[in-house]
C-alpha positions in Angstrom: -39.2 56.1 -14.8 -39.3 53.2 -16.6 -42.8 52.9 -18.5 -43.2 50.1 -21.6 -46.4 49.0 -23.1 -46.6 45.2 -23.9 -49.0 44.3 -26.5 -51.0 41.3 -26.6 -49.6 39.6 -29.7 -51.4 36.1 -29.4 -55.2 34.5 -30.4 -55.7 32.8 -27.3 -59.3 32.9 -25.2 -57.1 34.0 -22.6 -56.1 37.8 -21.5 -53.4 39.1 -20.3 -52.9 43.4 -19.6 -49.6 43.7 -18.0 -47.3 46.5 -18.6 -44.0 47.8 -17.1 -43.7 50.6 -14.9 -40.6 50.8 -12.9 -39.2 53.9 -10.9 -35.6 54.3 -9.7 -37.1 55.5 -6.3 -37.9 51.5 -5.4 -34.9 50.8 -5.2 -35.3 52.3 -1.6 -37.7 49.6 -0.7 -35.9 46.5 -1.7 -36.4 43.5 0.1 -33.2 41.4 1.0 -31.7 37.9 -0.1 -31.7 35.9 2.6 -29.1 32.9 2.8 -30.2 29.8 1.1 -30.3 27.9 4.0 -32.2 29.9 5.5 -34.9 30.0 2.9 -37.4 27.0 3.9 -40.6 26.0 1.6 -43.7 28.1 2.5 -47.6 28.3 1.4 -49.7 31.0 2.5 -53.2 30.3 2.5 -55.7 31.9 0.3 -59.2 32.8 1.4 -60.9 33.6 -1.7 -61.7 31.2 -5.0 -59.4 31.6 -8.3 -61.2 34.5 -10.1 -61.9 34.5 -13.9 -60.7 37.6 -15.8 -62.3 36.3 -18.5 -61.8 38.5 -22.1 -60.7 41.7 -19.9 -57.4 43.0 -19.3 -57.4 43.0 -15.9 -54.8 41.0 -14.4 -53.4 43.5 -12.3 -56.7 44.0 -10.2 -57.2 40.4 -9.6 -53.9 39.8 -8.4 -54.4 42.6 -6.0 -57.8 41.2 -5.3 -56.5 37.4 -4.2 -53.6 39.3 -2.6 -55.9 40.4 0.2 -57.6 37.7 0.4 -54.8 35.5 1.2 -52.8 35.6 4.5 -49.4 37.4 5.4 -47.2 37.3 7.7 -49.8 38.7 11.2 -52.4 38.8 8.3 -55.5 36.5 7.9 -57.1 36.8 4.6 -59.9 38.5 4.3 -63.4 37.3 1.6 -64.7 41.2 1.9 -63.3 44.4 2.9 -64.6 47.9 4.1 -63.3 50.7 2.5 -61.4 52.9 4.9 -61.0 55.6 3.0 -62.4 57.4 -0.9 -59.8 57.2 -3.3 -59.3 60.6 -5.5 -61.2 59.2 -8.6 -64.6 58.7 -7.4 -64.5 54.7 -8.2 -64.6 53.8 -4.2 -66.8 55.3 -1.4 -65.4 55.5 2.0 -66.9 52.9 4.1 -68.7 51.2 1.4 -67.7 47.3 1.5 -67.1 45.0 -1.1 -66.7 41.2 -1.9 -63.5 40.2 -3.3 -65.0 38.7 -6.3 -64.5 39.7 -9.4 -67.1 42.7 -9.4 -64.5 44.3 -6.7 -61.6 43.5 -9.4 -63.0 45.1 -11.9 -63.6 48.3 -9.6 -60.3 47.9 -9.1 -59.6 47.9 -12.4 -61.6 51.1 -12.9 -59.1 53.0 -10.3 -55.9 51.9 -11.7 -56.5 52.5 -15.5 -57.1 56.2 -13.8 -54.3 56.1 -11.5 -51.8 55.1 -14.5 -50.7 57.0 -17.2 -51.5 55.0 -19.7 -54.0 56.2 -22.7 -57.6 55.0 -22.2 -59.5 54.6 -19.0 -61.8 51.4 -18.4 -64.2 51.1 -19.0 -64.8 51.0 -22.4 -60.7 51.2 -22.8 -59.2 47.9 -22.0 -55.8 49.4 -21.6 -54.6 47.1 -18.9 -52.3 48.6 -16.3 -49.6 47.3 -14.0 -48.1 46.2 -10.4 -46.8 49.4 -9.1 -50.5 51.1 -10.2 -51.9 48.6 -8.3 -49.8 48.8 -5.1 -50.5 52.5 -5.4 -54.4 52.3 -5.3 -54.4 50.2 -2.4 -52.7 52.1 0.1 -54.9 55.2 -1.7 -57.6 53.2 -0.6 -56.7 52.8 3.3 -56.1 48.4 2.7 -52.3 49.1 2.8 -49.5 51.4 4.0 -46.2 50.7 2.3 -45.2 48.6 -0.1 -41.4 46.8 -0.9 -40.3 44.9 -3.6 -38.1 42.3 -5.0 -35.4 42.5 -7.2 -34.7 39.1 -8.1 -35.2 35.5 -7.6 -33.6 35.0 -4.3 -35.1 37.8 -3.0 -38.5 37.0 -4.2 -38.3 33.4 -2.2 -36.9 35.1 0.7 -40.2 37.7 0.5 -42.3 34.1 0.5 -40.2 33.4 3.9 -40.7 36.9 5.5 -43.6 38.7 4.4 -45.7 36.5 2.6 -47.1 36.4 -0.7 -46.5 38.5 -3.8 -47.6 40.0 -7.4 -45.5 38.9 -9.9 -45.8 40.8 -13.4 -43.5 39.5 -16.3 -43.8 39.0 -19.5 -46.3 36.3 -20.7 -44.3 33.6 -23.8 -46.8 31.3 -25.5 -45.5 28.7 -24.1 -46.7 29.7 -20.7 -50.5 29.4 -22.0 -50.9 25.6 -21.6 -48.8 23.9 -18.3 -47.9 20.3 -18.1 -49.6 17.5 -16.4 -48.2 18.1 -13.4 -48.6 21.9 -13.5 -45.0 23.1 -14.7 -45.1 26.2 -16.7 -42.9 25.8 -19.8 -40.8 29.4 -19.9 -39.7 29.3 -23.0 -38.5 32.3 -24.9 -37.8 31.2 -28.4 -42.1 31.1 -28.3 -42.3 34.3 -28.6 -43.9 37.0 -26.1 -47.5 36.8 -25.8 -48.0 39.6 -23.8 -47.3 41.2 -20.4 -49.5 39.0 -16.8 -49.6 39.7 -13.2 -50.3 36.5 -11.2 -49.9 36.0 -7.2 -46.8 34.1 -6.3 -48.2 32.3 -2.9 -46.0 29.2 -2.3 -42.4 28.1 -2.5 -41.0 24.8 -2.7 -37.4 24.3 -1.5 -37.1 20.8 -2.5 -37.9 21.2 -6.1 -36.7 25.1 -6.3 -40.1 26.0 -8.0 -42.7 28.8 -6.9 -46.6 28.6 -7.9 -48.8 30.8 -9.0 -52.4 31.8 -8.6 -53.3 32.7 -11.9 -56.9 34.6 -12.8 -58.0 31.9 -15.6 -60.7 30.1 -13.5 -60.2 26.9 -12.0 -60.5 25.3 -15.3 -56.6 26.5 -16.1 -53.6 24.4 -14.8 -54.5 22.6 -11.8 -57.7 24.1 -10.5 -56.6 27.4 -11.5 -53.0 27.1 -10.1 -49.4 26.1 -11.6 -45.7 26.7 -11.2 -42.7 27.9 -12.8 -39.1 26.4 -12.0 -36.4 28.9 -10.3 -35.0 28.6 -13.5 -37.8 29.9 -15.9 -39.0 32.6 -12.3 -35.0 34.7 -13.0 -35.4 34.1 -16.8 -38.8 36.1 -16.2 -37.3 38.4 -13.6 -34.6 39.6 -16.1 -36.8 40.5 -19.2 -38.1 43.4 -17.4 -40.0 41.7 -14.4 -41.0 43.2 -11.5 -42.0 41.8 -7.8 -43.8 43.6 -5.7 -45.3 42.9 -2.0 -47.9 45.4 -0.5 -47.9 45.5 3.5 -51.5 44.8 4.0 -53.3 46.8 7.3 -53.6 44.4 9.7 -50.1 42.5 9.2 -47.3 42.8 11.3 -45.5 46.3 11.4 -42.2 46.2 9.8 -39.8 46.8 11.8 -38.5 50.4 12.2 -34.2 50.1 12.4 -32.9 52.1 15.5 -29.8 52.6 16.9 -28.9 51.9 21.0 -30.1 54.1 23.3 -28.3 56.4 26.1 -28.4 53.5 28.7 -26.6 50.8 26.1 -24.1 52.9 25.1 -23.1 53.9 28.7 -23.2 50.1 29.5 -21.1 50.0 26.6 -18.7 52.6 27.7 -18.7 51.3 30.9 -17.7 47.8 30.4 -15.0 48.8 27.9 -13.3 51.1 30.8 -13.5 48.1 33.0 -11.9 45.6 30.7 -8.9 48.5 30.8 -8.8 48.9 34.3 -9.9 52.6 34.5 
């Protein structure tokens, strides 16, 4: 298991509260690369307004919050949710439902700060937490059953194409704070890391190579809450110790279990091969 903390280094208004938490066994759930042809531009539509972490850590939670509120692949996002079943830390009451507002983030929050190994609890620790946690607490919590992830850019993308959307948690550089005009994200790392975010990756451009994220700044960030980061910058991210990982929300299409050909195809099989010899 890989397990780094990431201080927040910077004096922004703006929190972060990412860390990294990867384990080897993952690996078993990676999502393919798809050929780039095959890998078209894609927006899946969110359900929910941009939340506001505001001077809490809790980036992890909110991206987990807007990722069930946006739709998958045989998903429709959801604005509230009933809880199917009690997690083990007494933070979320079977059938109790919740808004996805920020009050449910921060419940959220609650679980994974217990979940994780990390020291300090919230509240009153702000410890932040990370994407794996997160994934963790909500098949705990009956909203999902498996989760995959990505391993890189391509893959990533291809995710975008397949499954749908995805929480992205990489390290934050300052010059990510404040994007352009036109909403490009400036990955730059001779600024120096800020800190570790997790932000939902929703849409992918083909044309311009660039995903966007859904960031958890309020609408007043980027363009009503929203920007994106070029290919480019999304594998420079990937490689200093990123991580993607996409949750198969209940409710969205089963993925597909691999089997081999039954009895009656492999006769056929047999069959026509004897034929084509003349037996």
């Amino acid at each position: 298991m890989n397990i780094v903390r990431i201080p927040e280094t910077h004096n922004r208004e703006y929190r972060l509260g990412r860390h990294v938490r990867h384990d080897p066994r993952s690996a078993d759930y990676a999502l393919p690369e798809l050929p780039r042809t095959a890998i078209k531009s894609v927006t899946w539509q969110r359900r929910i307004a941009i939340l506001d972490q505001k001077n809490i850590g809790a980036c992890v939670p909110n991206m987990g919050t807007a990722l069930v509120g946006t739709d998958a692949l045989g998903y429709t996002g959801v604005s509230s949710v009933a809880i199917a079943e009690a997690d083990t830390k007494g933070e979320f009451k079977a059938g109790s439902t919740w808004a996805l507002d920020e009050t449910f983030a921060l419940n959220m929050y609650r679980l994974v700060t217990r979940l994780d190994t990390y020291p300090g609890q919230w509240e009153p620790d702000d410890t932040g937490s990370d994407g794996l946690t997160l994934a963790k607490a909500l098949v705990m919590l009956g909203l999902s059953d498996i989760y995959q992830h990505a391993f890189s850019y391509g893959a990533l993308v291809s995710s975008l194409n397949t499954k749908g959307p995805a929480g992205c948690g990489t390290v934050w550089y300052n010059s990510m704070f404040d994007p352009k005009p036109d909403g490009e994200i400036v990955v730059d790392p001779t600024s120096g890391v800020a800190g570790g975010h997790e932000y939902l990756v929703r849409q992918f451009d083909a044309d311009q190579d660039r995903v966007w994220i859904d960031n958890s700044w309020g609408e007043s960030w980027g363009l009503d809450g929203r920007a994106w980061i070029s290919g480019a910058g999304m594998t420079t991210l990937l490689k200093a110790q990123g991580d993607v990982t996409v949750p198969h929300l209940l409710g969205a299409a089963p993925i597909p279990t691999p089997t081999g050909p039954t009895g009656a195809q492999v006769a056929a099989t047999v069959r026509s091969a004897l034929t084509g010899l003349g037996v």
